[in-house]
C-alpha positions as CSV (number, residue, x, y, z in Angstrom):
1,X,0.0,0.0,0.0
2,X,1.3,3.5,-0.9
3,X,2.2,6.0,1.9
4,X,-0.8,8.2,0.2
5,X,-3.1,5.0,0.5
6,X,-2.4,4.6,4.1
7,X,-2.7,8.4,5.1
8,X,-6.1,8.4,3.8
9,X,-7.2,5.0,5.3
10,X,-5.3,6.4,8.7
11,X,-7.7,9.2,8.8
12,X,-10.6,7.8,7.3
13,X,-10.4,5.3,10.2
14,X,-9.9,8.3,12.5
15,X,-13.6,10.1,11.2
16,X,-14.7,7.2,11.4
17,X,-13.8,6.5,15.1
18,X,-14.9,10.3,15.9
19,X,-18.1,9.6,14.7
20,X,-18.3,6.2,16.6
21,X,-17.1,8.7,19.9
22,X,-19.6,11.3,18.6
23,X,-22.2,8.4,19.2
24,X,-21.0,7.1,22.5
25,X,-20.8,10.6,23.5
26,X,-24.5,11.8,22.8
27,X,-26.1,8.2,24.1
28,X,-23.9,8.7,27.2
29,X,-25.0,12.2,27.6
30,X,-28.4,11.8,27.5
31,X,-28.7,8.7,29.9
32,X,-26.7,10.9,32.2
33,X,-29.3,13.8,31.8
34,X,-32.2,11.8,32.7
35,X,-30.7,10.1,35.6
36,X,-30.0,13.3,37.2
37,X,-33.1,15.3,35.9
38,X,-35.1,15.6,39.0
39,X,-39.3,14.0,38.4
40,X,-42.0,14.9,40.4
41,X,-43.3,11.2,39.7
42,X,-42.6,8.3,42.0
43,X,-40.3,5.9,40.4
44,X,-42.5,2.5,40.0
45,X,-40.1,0.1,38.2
46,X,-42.1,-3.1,36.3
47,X,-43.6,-6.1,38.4
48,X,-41.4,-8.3,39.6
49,X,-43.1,-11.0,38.3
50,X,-42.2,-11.4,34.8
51,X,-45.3,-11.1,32.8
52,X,-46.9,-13.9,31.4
53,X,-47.5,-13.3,28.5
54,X,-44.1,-12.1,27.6
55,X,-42.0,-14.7,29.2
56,X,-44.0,-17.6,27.7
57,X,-43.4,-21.1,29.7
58,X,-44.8,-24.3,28.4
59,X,-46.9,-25.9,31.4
60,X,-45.7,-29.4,32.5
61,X,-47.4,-32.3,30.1
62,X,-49.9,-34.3,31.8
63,X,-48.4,-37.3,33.0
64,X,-50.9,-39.4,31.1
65,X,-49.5,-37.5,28.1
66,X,-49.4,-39.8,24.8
67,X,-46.6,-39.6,22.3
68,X,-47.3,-37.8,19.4
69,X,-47.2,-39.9,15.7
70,X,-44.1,-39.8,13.8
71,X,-46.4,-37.9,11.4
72,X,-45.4,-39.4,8.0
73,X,-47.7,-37.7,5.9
74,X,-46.2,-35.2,3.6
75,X,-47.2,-31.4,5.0
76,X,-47.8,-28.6,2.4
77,X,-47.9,-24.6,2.8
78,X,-49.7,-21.6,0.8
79,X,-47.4,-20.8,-2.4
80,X,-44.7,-23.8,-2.2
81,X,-44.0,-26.9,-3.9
82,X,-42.4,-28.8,-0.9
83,X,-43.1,-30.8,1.3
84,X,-42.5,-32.0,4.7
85,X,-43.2,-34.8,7.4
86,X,-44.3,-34.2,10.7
87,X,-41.3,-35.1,11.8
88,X,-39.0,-33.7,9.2
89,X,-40.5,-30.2,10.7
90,X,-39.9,-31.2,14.4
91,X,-36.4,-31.6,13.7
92,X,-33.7,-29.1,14.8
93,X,-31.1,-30.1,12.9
94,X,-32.7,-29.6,9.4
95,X,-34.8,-26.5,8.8
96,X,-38.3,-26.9,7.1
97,X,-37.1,-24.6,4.0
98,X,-40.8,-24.1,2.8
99,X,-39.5,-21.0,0.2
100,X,-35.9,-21.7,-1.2
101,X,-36.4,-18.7,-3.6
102,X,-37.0,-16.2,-0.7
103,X,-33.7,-15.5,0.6
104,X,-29.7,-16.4,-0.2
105,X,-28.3,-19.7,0.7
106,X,-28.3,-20.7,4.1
107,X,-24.7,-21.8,5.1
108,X,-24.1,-24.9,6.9
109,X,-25.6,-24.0,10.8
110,X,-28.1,-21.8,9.7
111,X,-29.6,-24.8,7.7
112,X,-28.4,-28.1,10.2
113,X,-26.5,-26.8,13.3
114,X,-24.1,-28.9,14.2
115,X,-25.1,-31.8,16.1
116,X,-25.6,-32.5,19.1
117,X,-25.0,-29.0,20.4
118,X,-25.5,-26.4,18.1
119,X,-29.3,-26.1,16.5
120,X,-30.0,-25.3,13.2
121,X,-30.2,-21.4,13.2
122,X,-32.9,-21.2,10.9
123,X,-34.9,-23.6,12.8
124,X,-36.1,-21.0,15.3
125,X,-35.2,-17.7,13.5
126,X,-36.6,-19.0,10.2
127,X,-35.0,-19.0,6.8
128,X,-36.3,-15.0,6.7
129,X,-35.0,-14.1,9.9
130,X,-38.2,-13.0,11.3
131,X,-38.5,-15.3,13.6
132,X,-41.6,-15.8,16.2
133,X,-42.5,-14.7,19.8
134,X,-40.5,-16.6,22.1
135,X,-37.4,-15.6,20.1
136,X,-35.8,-12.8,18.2
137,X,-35.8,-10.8,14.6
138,X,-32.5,-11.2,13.5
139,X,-33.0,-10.1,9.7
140,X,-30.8,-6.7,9.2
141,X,-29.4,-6.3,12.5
142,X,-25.4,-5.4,12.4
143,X,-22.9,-8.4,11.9
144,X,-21.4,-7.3,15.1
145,X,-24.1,-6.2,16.9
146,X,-24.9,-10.6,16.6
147,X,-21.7,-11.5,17.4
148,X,-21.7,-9.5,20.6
149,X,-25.5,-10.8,21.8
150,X,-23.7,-14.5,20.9
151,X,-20.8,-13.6,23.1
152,X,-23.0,-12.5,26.0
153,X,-24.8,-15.1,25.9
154,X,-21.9,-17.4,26.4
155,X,-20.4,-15.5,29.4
156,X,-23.9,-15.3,31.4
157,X,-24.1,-11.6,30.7
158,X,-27.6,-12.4,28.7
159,X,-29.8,-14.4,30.5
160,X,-33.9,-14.6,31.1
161,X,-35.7,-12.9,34.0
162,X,-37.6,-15.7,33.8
163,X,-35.4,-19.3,34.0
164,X,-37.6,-21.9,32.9
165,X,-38.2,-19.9,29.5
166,X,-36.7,-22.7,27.0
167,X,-35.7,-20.7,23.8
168,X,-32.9,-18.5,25.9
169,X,-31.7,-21.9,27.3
170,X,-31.1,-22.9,23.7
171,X,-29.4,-19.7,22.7
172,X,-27.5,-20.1,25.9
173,X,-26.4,-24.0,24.7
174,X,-25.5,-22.9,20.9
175,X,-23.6,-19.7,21.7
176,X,-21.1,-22.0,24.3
177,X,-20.7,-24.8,21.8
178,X,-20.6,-22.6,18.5
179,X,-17.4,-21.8,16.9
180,X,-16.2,-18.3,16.3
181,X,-16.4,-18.9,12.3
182,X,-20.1,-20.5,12.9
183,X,-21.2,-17.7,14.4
184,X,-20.0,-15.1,12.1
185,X,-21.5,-17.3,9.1
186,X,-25.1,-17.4,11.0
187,X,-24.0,-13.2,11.7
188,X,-24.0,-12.4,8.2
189,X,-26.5,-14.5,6.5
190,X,-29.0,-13.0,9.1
191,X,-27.7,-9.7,8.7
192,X,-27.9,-9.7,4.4
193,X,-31.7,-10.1,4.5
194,X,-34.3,-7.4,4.6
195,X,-36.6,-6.9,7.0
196,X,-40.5,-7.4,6.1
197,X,-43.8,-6.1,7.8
198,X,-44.2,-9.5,10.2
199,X,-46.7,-8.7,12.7
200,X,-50.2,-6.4,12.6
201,X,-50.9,-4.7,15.6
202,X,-54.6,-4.4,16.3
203,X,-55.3,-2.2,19.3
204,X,-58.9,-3.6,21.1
205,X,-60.5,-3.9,24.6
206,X,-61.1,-7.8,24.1
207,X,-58.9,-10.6,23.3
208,X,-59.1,-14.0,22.6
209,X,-58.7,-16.4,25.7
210,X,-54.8,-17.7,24.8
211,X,-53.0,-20.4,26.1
212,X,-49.4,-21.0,26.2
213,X,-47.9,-24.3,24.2
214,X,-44.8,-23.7,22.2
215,X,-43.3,-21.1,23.8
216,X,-46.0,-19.0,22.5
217,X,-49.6,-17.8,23.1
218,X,-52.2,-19.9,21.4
219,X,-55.9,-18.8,20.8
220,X,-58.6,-21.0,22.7
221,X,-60.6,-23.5,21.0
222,X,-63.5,-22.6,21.0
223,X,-62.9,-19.5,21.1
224,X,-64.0,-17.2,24.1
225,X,-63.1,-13.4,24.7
226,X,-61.6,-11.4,28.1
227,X,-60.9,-8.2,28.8
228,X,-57.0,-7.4,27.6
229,X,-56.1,-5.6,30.4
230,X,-52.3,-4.6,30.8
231,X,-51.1,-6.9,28.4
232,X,-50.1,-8.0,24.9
233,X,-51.5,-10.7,23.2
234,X,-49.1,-11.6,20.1
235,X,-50.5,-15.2,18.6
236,X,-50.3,-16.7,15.2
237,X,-52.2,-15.2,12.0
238,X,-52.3,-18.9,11.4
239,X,-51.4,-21.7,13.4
240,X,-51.0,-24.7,11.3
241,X,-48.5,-22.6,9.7
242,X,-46.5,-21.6,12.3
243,X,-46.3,-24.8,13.1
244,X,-45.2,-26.0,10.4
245,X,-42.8,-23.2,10.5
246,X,-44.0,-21.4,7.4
247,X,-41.6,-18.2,6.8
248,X,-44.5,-16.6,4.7
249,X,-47.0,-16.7,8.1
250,X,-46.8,-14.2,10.3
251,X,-48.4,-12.9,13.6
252,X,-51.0,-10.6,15.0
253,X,-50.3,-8.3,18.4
254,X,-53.3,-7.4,20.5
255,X,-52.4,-4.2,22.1
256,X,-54.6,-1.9,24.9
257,X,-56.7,0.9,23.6
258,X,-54.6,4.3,23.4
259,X,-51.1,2.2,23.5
260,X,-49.7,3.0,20.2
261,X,-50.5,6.9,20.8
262,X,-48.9,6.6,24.8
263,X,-46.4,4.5,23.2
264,X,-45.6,7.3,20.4
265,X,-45.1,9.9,22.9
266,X,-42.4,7.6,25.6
267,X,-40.4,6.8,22.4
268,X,-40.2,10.0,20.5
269,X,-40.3,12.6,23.6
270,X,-38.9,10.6,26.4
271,X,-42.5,10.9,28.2
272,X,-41.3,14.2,30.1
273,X,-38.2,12.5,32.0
274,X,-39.9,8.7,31.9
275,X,-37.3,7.7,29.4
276,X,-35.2,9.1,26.8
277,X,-35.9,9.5,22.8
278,X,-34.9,6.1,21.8
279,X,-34.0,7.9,18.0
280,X,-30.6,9.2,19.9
281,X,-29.6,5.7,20.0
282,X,-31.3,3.7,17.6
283,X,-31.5,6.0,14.7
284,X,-34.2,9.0,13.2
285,X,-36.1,6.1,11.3
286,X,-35.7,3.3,14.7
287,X,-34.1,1.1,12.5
288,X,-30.5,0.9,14.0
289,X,-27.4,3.3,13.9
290,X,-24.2,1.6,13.2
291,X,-24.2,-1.1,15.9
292,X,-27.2,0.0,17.9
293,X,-30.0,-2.5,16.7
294,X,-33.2,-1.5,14.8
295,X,-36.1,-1.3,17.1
296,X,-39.0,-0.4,14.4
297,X,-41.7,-3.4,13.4
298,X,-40.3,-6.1,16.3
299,X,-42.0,-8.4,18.3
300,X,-43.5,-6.6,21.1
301,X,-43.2,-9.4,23.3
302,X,-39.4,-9.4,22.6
303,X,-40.1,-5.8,23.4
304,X,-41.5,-6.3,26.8
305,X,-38.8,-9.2,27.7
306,X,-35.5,-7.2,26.9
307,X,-36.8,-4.1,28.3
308,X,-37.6,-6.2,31.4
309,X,-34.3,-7.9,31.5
310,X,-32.6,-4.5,31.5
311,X,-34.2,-3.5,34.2
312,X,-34.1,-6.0,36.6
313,X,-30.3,-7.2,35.7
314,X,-30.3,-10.0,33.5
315,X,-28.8,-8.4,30.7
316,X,-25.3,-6.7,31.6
317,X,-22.5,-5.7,29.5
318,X,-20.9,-1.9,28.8
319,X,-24.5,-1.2,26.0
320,X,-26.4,-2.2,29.1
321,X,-24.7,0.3,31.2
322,X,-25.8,2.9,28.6
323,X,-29.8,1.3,28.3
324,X,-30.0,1.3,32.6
325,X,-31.4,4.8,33.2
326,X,-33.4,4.7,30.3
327,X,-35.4,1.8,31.4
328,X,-35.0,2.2,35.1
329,X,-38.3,4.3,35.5
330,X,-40.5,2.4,33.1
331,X,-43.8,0.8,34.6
332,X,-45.0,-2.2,32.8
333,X,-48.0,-0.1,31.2
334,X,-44.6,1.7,29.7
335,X,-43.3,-1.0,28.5
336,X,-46.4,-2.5,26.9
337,X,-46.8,0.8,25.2
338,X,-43.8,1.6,24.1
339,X,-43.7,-2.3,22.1
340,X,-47.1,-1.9,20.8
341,X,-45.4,1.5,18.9
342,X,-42.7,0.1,17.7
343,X,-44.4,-3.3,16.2
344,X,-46.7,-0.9,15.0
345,X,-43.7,0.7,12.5
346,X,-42.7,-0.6,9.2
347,X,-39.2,-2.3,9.9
């Protein structure tokens, strides 16, 4: 490389660097702001129960529980030639890939894992990297922002508020038995695909009774209504499909009267010292600033979970230290409110 070619990479990577300090600087600055700015509202931190209906736990199965069939029968989706077995869905080592022509090539652990210990990425992210409920949206988000959840998830830094909930045991499993080169193959297939509109968010008064098998809320049959409450309600638009884990079938969020509007104001204003303008972190548009993740169209009951991990400790790590004030003041009608907005934006 020329000496010219290397003073102009040495101070590109220097802007570069400033800007990334510019960043730190302002995120810093404003959690430091809030945390002194004095409130004439009492503090009143989320339940300490997790909720519910955010931290989805499959009951115990009845002890006179009988095994399922090995389901032979070829399965078939909405707008796709394949087909699949029962079983050849249920399996984590080999993703259901119901629409090859949707997205790139899935490398190796993306599309098996690695058995015994590392599932099939795509198994519970999906080939489109929407994912469902009881995990996370990985399509867009930064290369490293991945790598870094991965990595705190091995050290114990990223845990669950709530420790029977399954799918963060999983993550916990894959990200101490995956290699470095694994995980920055899953990293940047996930991060090369474009987010799509995934869930509607329907604000009501009533819900449908729900249930919780699958890590995720399932609508009574037959159905029967209740009163919402302080809640969100986020179920399949179809559940044979999600079952059958099709990446074309997405979800529905129930949200309370007034929560998108509430929700609006806590994320664009701060809610008058509640919070802080999540835009000086995550971007004008809420869809990510360089490794801050996109926020915009996600699961609210991912939401709800992460905002109530920060808050009670079970994420940690130096972008925790920056989300703690933020988050520290938030009731859990702030928190439902604040997820029912964002779901509510196009990702």
């Amino acid at each position: 490389m020329s000496h010219s070619a290397s003073t102009n990479c040495a101070n590109q990577g220097k802007r570069l660097n400033l800007r990334r300090c510019s960043m730190a600087a302002l995120c810093a600055f404003a959690v430091v702001a809030l945390a002194q700015q004095p409130s004439d509202r009492k503090q009143a931190p989320a339940s300490q129960q997790p909720p519910y209906w955010a931290f989805a736990v499959d009951p115990p199965a009845p002890p006179d529980t009988k095994a399922k069939p090995d389901g032979a029968t070829p399965q078939h989706v909405p707008g796709s030639t394949a087909a699949f077995t029962l079983a050849q869905v249920s399996d984590f080592f080999s993703v259901p890939d119901w629409h090859p022509d949707g997205h790139p090539p899935m490398p190796e652990v993306v599309l098996h894992g690695r058995r015994p210990d590392v599932i099939a990425c795509g198994y519970c992210h999906l080939p489109n990297g929407e994912g469902r409920p009881e995990n996370a949206s990985l399509a867009g988000l930064p290369v490293e922002y991945i790598f870094r959840q991965m990595a705190a998830f091995k050290s114990g830094r990223r845990k669950s508020s709530e420790p029977r909930l399954q799918p963060v045991m999983y993550m916990i499993a894959v990200a101490q038995h995956a290699d470095e080169q694994e995980v920055r193959l899953a990293a940047e297939y996930f991060s090369s695909l474009k987010p799509k509109p995934w869930i509607r968010v329907v604000e009501t008064a009533t819900v449908p009774k729900t249930h919780v098998t699958g890590w995720m809320l399932v609508v009574d049959k037959p159905v029967a209504n209740e009163p919402i409450g302080e809640r969100i309600i986020e179920t399949p638009e179809n559940l044979e499909r999600t079952e059958l884990r099709d990446d074309n079938s997405g979800f529905i969020a129930y949200v309370p009267m007034g929560s998108v509007s509430k929700g609006k104001v806590l994320v664009t204003t701060g809610g008058a010292g509640r919070t802080v303008p999540c835009a000086i972190c995550h971007g004008a548009d809420l869809r990510g600033r360089q490794n801050a993740p996109s926020i915009a169209g996600r699961s609210p009951s991912y939401i709800v979970r992460q905002l109530y991990d920060m808050q009670h400790g079970s994420r940690a790590g130096a972008s925790m230290q920056q989300m703690r004030a933020p988050v520290a003041r938030l009731t859990l009608d702030d928190m439902v409110s604040i997820a029912a907005y964002l779901a509510s934006l196009k990702p």
